[in-house]
C-alpha positions in Angstrom: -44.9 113.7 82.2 -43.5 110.4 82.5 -43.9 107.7 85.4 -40.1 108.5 86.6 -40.5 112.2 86.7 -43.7 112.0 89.2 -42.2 109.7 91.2 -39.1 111.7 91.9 -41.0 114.9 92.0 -44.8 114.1 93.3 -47.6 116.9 92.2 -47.5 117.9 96.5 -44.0 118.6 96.3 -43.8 121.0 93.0 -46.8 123.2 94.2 -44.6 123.5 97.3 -41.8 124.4 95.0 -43.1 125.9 92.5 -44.2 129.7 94.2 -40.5 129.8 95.6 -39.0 130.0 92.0 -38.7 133.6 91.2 -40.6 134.8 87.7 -38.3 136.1 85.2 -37.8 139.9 84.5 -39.8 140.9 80.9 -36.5 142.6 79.0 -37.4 146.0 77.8 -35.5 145.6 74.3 -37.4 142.0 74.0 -35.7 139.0 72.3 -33.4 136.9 74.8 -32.7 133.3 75.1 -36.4 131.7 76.2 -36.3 129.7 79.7 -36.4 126.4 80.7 -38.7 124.4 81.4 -38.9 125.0 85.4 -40.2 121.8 86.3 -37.6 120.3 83.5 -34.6 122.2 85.7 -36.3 121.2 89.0 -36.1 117.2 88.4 -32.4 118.1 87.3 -31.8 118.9 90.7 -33.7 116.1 92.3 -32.8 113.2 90.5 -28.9 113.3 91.8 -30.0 114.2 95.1 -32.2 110.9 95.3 -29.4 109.0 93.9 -26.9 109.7 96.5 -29.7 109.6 99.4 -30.0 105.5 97.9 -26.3 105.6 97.3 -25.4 106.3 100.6 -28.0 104.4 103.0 
């Protein structure tokens, strides 16, 4: 994990994050598209929301 990521996302927030991401479903049949990475789509979300919170103070 790089230096950026942690900062934006420290290890006390994800394991405060991480239990409130629901586990995906097995599919019966199998096969499917595989998921993301969860901490991958997490800093997604956070980077653009620390952005604007510097952006707008």
């Amino acid at each position: 994990m790089d230096e950026f990521a942690k900062r934006l996302v420290p290890d006390g927030l994800w394991e405060i994050v991480e239990p409130l991401i629901p586990v995906a479903p097995k599919r019966v049949q199998g096969g499917g598209i595989a998921r993301a990475d969860l901490f991958a789509a997490f800093l997604a979300l956070a980077a653009p929301l620390t952005c604007y919170k510097k952006l707008a103070n």
